[in-house]
Biopython code that builds the backbone (N, CA, C, O; Angstrom):
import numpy as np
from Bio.PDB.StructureBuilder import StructureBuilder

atoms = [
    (1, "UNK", "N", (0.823, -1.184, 0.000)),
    (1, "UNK", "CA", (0.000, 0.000, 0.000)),
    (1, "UNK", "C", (0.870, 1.251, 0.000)),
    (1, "UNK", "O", (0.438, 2.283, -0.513)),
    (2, "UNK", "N", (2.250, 1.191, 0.634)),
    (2, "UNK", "CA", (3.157, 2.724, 0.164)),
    (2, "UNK", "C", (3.580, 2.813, -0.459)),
    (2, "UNK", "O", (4.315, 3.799, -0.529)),
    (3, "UNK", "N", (3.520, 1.736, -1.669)),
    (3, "UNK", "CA", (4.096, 2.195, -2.572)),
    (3, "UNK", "C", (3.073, 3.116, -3.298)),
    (3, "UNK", "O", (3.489, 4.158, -3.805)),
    (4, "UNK", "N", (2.214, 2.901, -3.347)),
    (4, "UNK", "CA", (1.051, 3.716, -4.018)),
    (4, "UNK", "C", (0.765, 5.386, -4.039)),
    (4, "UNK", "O", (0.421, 6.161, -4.932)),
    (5, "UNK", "N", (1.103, 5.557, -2.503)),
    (5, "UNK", "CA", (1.441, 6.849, -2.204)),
    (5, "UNK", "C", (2.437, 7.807, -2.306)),
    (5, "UNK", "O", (3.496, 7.452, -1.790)),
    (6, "UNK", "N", (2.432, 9.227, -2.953)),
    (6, "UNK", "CA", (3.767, 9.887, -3.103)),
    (6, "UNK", "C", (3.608, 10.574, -1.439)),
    (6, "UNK", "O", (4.726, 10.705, -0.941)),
    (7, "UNK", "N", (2.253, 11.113, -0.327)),
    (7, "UNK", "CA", (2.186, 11.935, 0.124)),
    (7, "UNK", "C", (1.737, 10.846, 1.527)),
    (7, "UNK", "O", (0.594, 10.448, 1.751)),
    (8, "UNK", "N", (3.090, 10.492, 2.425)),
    (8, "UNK", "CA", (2.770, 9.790, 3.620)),
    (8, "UNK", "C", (1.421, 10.582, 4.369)),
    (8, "UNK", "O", (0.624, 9.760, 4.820)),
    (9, "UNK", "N", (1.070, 11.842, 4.557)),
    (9, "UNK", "CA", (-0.315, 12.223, 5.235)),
    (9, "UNK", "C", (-1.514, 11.338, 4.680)),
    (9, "UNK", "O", (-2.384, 10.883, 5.423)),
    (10, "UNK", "N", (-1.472, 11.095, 3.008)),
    (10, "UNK", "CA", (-2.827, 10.136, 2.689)),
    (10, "UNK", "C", (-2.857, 8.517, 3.124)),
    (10, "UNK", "O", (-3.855, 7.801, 3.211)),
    (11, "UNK", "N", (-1.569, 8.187, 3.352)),
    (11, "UNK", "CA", (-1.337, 7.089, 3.712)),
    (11, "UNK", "C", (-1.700, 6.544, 5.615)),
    (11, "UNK", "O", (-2.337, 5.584, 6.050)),
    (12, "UNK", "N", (-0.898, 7.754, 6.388)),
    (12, "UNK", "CA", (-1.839, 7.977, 7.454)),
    (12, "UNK", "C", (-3.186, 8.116, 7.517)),
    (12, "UNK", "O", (-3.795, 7.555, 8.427)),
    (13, "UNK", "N", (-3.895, 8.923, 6.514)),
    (13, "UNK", "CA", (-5.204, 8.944, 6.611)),
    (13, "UNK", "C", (-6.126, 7.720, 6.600)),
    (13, "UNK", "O", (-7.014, 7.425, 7.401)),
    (14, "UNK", "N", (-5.757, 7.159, 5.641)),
    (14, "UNK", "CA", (-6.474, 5.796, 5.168)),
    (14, "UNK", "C", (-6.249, 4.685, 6.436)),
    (14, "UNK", "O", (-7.151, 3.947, 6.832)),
    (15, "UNK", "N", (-4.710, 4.713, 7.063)),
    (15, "UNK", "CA", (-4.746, 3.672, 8.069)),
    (15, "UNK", "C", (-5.617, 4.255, 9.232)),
    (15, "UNK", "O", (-6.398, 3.497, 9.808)),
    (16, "UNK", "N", (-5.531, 5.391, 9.553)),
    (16, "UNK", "CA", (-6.630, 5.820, 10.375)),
    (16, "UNK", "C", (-8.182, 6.247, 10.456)),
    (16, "UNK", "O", (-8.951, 6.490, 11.386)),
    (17, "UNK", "N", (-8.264, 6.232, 9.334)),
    (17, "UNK", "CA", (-9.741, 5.663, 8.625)),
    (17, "UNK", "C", (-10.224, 4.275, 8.440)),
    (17, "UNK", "O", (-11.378, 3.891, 8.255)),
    (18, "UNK", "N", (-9.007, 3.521, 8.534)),
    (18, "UNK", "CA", (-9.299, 1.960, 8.309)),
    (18, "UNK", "C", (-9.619, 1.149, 9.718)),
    (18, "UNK", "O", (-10.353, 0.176, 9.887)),
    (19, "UNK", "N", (-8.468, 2.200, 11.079)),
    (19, "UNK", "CA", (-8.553, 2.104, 12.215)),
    (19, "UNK", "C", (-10.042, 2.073, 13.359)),
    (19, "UNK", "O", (-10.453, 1.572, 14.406)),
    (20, "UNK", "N", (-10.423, 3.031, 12.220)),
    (20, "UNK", "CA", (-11.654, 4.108, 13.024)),
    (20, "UNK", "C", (-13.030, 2.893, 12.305)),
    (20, "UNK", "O", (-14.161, 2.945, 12.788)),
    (21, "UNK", "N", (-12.793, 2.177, 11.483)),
    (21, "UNK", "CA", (-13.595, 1.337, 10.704)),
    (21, "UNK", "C", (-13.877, 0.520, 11.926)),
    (21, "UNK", "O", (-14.628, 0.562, 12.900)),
    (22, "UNK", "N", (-12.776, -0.371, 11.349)),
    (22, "UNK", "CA", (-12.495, -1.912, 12.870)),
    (22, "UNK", "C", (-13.234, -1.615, 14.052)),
    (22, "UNK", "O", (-14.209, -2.282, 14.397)),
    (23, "UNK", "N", (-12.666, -0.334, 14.874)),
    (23, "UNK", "CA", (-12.700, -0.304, 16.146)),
    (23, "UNK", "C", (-14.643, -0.064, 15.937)),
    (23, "UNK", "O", (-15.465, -0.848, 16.412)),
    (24, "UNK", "N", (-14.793, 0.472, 15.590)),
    (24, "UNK", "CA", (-16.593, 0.561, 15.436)),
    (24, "UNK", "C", (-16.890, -0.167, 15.439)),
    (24, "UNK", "O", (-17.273, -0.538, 16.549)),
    (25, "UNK", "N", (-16.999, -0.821, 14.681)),
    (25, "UNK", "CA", (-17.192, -2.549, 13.832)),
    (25, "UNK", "C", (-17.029, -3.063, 15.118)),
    (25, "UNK", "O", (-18.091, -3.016, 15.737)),
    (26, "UNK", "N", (-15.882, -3.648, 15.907)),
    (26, "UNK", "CA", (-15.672, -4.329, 17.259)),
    (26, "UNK", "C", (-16.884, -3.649, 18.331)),
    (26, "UNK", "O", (-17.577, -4.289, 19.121)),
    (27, "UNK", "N", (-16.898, -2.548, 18.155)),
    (27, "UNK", "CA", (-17.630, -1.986, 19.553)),
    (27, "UNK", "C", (-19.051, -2.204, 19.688)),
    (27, "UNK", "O", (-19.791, -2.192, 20.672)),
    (28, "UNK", "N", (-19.316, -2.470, 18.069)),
    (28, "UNK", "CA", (-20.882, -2.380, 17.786)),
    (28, "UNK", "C", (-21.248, -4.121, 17.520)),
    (28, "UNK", "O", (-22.340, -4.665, 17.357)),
    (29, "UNK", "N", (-20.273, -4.529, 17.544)),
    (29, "UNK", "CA", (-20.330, -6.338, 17.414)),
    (29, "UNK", "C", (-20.487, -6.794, 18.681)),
    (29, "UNK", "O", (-21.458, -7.478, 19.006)),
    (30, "UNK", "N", (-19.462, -6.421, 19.564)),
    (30, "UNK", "CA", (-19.707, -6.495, 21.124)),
    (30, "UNK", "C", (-20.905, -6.226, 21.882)),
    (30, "UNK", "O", (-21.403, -6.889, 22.793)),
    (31, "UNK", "N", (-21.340, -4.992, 21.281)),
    (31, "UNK", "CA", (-22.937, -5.153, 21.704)),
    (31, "UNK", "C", (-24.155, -5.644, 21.765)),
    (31, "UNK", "O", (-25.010, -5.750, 22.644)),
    (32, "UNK", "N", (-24.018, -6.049, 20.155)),
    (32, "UNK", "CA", (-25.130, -6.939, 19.929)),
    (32, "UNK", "C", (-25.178, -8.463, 20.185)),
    (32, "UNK", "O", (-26.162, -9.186, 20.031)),
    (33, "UNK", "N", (-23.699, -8.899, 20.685)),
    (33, "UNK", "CA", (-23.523, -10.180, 20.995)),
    (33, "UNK", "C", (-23.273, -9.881, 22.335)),
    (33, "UNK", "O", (-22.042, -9.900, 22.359)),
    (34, "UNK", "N", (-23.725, -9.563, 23.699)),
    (34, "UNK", "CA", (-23.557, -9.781, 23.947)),
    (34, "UNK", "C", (-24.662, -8.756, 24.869)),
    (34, "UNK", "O", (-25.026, -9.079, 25.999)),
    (35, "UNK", "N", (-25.013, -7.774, 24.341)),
    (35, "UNK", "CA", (-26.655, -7.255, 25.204)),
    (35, "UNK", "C", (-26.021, -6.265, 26.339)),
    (35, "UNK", "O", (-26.917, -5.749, 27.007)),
    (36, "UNK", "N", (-25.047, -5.971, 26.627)),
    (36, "UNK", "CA", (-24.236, -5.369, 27.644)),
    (36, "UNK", "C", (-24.410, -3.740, 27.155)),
    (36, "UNK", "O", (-23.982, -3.231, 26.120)),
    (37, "UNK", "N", (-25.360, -2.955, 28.506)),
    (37, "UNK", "CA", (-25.909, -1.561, 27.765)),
    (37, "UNK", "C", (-23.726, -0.940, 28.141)),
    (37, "UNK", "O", (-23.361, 0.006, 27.443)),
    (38, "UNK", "N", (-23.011, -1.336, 28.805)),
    (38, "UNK", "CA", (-22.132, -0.726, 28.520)),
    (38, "UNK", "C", (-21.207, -0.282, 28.018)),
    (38, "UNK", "O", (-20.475, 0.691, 28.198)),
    (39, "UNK", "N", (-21.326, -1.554, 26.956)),
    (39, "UNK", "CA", (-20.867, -1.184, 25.077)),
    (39, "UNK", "C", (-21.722, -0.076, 24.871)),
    (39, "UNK", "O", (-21.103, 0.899, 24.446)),
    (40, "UNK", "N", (-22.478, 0.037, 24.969)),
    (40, "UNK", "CA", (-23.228, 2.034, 24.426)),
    (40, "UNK", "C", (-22.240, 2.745, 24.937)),
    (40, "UNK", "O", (-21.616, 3.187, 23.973)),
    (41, "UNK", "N", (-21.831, 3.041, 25.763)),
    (41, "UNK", "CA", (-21.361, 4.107, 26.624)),
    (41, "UNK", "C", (-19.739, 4.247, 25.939)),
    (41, "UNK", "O", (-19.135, 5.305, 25.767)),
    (42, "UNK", "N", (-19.344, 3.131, 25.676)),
    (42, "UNK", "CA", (-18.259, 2.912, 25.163)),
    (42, "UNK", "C", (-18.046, 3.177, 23.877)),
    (42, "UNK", "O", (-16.889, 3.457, 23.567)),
    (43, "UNK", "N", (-18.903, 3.160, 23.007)),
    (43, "UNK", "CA", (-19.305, 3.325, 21.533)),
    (43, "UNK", "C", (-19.594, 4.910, 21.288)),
    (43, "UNK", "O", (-19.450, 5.634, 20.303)),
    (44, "UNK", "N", (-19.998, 5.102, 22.425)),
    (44, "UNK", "CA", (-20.978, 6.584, 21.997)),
    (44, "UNK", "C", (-19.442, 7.210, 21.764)),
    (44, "UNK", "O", (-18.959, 7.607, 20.704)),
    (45, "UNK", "N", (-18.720, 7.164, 23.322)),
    (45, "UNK", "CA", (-17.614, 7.817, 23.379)),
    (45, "UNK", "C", (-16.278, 7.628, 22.593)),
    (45, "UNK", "O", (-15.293, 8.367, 22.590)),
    (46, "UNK", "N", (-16.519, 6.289, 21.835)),
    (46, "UNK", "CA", (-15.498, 6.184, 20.589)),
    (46, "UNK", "C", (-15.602, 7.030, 19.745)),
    (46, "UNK", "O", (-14.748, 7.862, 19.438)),
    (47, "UNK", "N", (-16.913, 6.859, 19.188)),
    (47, "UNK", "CA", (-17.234, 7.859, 18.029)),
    (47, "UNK", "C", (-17.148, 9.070, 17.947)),
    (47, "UNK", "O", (-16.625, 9.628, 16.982)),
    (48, "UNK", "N", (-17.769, 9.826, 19.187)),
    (48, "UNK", "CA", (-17.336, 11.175, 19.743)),
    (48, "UNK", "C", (-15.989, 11.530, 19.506)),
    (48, "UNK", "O", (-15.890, 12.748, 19.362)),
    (49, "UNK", "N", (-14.771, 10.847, 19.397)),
    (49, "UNK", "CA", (-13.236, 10.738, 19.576)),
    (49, "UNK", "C", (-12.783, 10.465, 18.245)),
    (49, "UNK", "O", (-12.002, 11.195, 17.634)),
    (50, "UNK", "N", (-13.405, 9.147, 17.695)),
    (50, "UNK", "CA", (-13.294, 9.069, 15.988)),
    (50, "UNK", "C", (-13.513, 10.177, 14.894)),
    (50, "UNK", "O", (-12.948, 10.390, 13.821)),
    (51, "UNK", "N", (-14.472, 10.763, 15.512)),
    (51, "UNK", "CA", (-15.196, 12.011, 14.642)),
    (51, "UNK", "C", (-14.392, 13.078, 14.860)),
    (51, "UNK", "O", (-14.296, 13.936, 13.984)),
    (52, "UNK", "N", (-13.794, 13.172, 15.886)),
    (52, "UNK", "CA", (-13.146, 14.510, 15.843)),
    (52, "UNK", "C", (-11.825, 14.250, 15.160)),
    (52, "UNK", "O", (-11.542, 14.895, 14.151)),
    (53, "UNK", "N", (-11.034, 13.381, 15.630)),
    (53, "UNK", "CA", (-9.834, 12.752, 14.847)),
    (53, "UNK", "C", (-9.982, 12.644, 13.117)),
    (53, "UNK", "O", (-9.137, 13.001, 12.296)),
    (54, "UNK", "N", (-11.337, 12.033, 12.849)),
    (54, "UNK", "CA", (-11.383, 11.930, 11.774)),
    (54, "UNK", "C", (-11.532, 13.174, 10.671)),
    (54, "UNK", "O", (-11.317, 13.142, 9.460)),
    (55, "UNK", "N", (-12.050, 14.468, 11.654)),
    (55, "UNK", "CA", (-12.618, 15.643, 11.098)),
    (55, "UNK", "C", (-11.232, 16.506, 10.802)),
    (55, "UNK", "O", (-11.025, 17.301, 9.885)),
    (56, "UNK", "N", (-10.364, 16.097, 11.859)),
    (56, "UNK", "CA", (-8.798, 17.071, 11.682)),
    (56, "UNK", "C", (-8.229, 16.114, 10.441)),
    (56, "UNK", "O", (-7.859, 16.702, 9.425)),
    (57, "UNK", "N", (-8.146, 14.656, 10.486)),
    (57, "UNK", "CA", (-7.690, 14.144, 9.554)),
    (57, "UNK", "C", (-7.877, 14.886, 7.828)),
    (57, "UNK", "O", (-7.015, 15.080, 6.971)),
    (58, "UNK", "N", (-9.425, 15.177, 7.812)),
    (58, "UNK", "CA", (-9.808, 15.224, 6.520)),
    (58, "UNK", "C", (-9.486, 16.972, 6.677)),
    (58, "UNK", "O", (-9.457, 17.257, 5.480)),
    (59, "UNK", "N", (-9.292, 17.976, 7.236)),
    (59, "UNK", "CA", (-9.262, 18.987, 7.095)),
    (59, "UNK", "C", (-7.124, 18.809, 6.844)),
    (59, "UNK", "O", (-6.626, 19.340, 5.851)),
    (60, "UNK", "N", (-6.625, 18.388, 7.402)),
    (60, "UNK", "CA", (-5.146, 18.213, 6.981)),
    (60, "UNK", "C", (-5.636, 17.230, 5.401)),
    (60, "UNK", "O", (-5.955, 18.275, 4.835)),
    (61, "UNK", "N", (-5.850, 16.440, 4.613)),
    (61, "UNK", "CA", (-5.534, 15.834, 4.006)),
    (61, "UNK", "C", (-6.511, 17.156, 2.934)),
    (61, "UNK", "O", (-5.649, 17.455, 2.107)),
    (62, "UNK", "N", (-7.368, 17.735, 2.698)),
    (62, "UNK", "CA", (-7.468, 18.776, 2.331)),
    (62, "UNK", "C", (-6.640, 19.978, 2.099)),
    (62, "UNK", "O", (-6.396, 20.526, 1.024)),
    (63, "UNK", "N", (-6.318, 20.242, 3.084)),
    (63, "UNK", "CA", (-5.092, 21.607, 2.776)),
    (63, "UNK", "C", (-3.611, 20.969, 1.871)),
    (63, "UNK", "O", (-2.791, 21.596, 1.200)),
    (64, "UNK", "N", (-3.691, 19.576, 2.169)),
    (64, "UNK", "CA", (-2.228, 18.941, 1.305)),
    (64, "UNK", "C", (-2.622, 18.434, 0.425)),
    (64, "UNK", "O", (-1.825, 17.709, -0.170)),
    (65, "UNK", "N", (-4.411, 18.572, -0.258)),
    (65, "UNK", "CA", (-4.693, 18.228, -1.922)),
    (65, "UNK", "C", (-4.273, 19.671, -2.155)),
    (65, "UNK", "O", (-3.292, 19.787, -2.889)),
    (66, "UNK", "N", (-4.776, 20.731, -1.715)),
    (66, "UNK", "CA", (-4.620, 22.059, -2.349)),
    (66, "UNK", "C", (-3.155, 22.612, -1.984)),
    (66, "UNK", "O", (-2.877, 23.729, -2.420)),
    (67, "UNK", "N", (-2.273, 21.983, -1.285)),
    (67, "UNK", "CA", (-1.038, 22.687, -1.550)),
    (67, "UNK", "C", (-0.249, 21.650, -2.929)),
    (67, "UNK", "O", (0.697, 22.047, -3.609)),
    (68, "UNK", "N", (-0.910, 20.324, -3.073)),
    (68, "UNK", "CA", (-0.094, 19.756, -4.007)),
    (68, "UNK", "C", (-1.320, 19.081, -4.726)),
    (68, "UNK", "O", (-1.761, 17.946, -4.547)),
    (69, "UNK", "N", (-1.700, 19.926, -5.464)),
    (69, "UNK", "CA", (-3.106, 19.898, -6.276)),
    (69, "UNK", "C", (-2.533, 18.670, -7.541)),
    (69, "UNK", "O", (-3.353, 17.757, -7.639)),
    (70, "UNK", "N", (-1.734, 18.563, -8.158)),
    (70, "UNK", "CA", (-0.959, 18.143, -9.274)),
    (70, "UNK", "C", (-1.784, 16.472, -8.212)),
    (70, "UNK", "O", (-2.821, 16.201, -8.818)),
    (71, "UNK", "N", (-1.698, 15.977, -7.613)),
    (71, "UNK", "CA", (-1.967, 14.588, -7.514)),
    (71, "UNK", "C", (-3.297, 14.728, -7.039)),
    (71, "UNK", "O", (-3.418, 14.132, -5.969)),
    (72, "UNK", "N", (-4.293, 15.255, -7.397)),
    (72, "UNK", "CA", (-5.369, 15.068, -7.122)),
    (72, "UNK", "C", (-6.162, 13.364, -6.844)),
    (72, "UNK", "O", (-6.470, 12.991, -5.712)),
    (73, "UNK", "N", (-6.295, 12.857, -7.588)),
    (73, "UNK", "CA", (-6.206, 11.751, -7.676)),
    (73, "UNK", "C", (-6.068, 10.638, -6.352)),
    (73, "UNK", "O", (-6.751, 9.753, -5.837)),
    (74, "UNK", "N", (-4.553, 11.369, -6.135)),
    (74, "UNK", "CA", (-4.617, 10.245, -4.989)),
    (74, "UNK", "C", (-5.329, 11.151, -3.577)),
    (74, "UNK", "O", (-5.909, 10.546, -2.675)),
    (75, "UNK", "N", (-5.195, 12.377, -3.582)),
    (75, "UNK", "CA", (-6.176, 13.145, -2.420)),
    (75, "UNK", "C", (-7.428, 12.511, -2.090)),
    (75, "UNK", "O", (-7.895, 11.969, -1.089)),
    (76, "UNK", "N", (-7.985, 12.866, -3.772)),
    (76, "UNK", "CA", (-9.636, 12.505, -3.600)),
    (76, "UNK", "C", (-9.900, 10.825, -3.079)),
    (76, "UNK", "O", (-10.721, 10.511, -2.217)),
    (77, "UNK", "N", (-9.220, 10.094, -3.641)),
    (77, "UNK", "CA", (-9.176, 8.353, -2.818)),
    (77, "UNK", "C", (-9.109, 8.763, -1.180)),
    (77, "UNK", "O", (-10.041, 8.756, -0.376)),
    (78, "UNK", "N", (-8.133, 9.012, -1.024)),
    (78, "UNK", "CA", (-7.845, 9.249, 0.508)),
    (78, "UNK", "C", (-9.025, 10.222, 1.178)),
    (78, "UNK", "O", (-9.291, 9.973, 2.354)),
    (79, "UNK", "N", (-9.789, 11.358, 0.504)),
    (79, "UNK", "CA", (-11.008, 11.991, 0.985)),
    (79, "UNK", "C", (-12.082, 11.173, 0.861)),
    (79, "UNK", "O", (-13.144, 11.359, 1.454)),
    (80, "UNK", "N", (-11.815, 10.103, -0.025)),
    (80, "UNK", "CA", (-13.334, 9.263, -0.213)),
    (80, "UNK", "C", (-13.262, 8.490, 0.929)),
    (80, "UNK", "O", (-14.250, 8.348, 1.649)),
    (81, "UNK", "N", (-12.319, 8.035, 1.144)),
    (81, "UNK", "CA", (-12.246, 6.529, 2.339)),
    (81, "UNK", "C", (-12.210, 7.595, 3.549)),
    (81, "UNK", "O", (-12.455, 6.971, 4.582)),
    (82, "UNK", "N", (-12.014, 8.858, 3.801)),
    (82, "UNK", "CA", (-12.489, 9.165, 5.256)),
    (82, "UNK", "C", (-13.665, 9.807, 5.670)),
    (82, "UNK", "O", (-14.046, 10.147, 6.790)),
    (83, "UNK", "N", (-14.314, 9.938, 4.233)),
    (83, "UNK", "CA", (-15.263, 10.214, 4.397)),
    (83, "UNK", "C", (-17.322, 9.086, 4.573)),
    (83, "UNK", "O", (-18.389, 9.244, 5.167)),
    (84, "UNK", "N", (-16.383, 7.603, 3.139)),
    (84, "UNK", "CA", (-17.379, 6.588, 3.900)),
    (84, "UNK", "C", (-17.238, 6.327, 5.651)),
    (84, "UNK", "O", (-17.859, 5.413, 6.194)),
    (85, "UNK", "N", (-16.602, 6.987, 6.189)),
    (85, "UNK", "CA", (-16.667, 6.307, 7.654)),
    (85, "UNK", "C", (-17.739, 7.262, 8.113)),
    (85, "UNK", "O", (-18.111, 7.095, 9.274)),
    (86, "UNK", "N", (-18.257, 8.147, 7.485)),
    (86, "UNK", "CA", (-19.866, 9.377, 7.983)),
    (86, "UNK", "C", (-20.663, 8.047, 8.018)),
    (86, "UNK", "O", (-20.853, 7.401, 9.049)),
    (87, "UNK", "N", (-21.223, 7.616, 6.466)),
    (87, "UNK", "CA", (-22.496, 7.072, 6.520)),
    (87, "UNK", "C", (-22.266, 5.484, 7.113)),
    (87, "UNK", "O", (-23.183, 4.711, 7.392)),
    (88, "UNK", "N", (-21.099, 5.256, 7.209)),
    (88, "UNK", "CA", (-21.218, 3.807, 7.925)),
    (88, "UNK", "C", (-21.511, 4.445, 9.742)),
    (88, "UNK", "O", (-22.172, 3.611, 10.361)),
    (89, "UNK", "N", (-21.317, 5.110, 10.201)),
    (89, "UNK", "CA", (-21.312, 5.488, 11.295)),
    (89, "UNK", "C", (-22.631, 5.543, 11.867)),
    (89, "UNK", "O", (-23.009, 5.265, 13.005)),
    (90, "UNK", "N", (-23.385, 6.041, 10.654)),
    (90, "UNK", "CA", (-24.755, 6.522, 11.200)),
    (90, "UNK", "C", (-25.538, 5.385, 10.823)),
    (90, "UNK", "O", (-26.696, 5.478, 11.230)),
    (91, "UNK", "N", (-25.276, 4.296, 10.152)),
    (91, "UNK", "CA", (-26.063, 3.354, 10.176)),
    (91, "UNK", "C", (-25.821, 2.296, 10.970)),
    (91, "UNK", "O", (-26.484, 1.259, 10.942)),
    (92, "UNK", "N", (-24.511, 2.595, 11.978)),
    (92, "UNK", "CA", (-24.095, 1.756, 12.939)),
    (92, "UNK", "C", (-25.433, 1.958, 13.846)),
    (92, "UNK", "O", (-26.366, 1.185, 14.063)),
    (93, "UNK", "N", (-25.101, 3.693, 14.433)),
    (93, "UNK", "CA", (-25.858, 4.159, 15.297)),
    (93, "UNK", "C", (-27.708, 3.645, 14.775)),
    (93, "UNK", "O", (-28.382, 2.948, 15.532)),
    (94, "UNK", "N", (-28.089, 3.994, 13.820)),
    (94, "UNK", "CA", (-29.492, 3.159, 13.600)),
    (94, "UNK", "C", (-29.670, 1.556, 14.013)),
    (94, "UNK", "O", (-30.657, 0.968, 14.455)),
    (95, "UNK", "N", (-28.621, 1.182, 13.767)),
    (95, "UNK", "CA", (-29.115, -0.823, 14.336)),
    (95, "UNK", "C", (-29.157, -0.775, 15.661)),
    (95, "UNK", "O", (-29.788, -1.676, 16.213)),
    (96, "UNK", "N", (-28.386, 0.469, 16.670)),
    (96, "UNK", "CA", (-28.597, 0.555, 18.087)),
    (96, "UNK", "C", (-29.980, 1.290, 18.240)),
    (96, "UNK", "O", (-30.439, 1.515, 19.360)),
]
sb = StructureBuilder()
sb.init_structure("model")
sb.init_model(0)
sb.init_chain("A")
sb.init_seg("    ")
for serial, (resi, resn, name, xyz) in enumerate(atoms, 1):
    if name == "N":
        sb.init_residue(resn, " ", resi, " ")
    sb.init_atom(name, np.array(xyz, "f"), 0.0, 1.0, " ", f" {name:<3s}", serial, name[0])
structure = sb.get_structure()
């Protein structure tokens, strides 16, 4: 996967978009297997933490499409994958 990248920030992005995937995925699996209201509490406050992380992520991986606009391309990949983690999020939160 680095080789793919000229700009290590998109490469961070994606593993921490990929990070922020899993750990949901685990928190929201844990719950439903297992009925424990304190996976909520735990989930709520992941996401709360994911979202903000994820919101600086995409505002840095933004300012470094527009300072090195010439690779657009690989920006917009790296803005797409941090940005499916919105609507997977909210359809996590709907099955709760």
């Amino acid at each position: 996967m680095k080789i793919n990248f000229k700009h290590t920030i998109n490469l961070n992005a994606l593993r921490i978009a990929l990070g922020s995937f899993i750990l949901g995925t685990v928190c929201l699996l844990l719950f439903k297997s297992s009925g424990d209201t304190g996976f909520v509490g735990i989930g709520f406050w992941y996401t709360m933490t994911a979202a903000l992380v994820n919101v600086i992520v995409l505002v840095v991986v933004l300012i470094n499409g527009l300072l090195h606009f010439t690779d657009y391309k690989e920006h917009l990949t790296t803005l797409l994958a941090v940005l499916t983690n919105i609507p997977i999020a909210l359809f996590y939160i709907n099955l709760l």
